[in-house]
C-alpha positions in Angstrom: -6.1 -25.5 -3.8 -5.7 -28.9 -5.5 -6.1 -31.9 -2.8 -3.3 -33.8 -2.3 -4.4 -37.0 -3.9 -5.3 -35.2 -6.7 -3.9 -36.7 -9.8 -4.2 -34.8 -13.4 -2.4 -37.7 -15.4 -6.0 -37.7 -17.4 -4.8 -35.1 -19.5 -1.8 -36.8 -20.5 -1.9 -37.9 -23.8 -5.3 -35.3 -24.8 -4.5 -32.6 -27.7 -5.7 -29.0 -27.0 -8.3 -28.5 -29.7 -9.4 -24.9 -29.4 -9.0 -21.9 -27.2 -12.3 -19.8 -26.7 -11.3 -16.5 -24.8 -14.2 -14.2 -23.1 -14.3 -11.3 -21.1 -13.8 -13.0 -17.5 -13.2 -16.6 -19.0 -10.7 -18.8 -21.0 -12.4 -22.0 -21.9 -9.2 -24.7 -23.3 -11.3 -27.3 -24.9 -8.8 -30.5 -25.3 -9.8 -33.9 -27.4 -11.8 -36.8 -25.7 -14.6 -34.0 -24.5 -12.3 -32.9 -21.6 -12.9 -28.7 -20.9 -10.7 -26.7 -18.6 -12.3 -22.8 -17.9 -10.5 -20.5 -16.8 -11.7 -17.6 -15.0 -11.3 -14.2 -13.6 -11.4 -10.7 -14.7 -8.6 -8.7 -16.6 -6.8 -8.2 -13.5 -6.3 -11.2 -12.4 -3.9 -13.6 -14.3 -5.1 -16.9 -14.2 -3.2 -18.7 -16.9 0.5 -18.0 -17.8 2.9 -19.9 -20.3 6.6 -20.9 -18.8 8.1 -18.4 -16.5 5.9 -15.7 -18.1 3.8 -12.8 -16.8 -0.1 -13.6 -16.6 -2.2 -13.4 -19.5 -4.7 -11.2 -19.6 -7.8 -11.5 -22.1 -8.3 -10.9 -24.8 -4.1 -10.9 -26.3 -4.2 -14.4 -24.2 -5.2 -15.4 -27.5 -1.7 -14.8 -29.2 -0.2 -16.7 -26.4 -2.5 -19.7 -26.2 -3.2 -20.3 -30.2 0.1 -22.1 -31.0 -0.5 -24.9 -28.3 -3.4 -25.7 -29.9 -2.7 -29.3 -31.7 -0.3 -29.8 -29.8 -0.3 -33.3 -27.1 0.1 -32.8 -23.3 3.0 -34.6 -22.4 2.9 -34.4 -18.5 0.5 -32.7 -15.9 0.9 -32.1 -12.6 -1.3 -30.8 -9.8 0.2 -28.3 -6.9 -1.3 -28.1 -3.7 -1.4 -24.4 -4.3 -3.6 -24.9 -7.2 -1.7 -24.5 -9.9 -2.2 -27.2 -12.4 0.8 -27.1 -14.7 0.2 -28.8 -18.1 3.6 -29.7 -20.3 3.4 -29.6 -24.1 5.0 -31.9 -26.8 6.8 -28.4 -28.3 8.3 -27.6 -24.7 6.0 -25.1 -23.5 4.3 -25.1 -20.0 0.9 -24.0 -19.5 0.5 -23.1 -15.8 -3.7 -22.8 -14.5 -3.3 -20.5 -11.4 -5.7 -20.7 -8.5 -5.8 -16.9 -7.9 -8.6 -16.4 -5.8 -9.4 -17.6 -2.3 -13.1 -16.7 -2.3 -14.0 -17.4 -5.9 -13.2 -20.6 -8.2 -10.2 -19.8 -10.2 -10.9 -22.6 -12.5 -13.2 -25.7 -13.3 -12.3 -29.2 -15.3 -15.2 -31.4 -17.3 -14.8 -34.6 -18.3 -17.3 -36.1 -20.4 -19.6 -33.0 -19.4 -19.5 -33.7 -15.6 -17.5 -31.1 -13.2 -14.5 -33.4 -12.1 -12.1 -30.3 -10.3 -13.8 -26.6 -9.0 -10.5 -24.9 -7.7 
């Protein structure tokens, strides 16, 4: 899980730019060179939208492609893991840590490793 004092109000303010969606990974690549990847296999559902099931590569492409553009409005870190990213059209975007053993998912800022969860 997140620390406590972990604090995602960095991505406040950052548009998503482009989704990029791979076998095991889901790389969300927002502006000012910040990265979140996703990862997991098909079964496990790392990334879901609202109250939604989990997306599962690759039709978390339909999901994922109308956020792109759009501004993060609010972000907020969960000490289960879940990073929980609010959009300027409504929409929550909600990074699951589903894995005790493995990292569930890494952020980059500025093309240094910032967050392994």
């Amino acid at each position: 899980g997140l620390s406590a004092d972990f604090s995602a109000e960095f991505l406040c303010g950052r548009t998503l730019d482009s989704v990029n969606v791979q076998s095991n990974v889901i790389h969300l690549c927002f502006s000012g060179t910040c990265v979140i990847n996703a990862e997991g296999g098909p079964s496990e559902g790392g990334i879901s939208i609202d109250k939604s099931e989990p997306l599962q590569p690759p039709i978390s492409i339909l999901y994922l492609y109308p956020l792109i553009d759009q501004e993060v409005r609010s972000a907020l870190s969960h000490t289960d893991g879940t990073l929980s990213l609010v959009f300027e059209k409504g929409q929550t975007l909600h990074i699951h840590d589903t894995s005790k053993q493995y990292e569930s998912y890494s952020i980059y800022l500025d093309g240094k490793m910032i967050v392994v969860v």
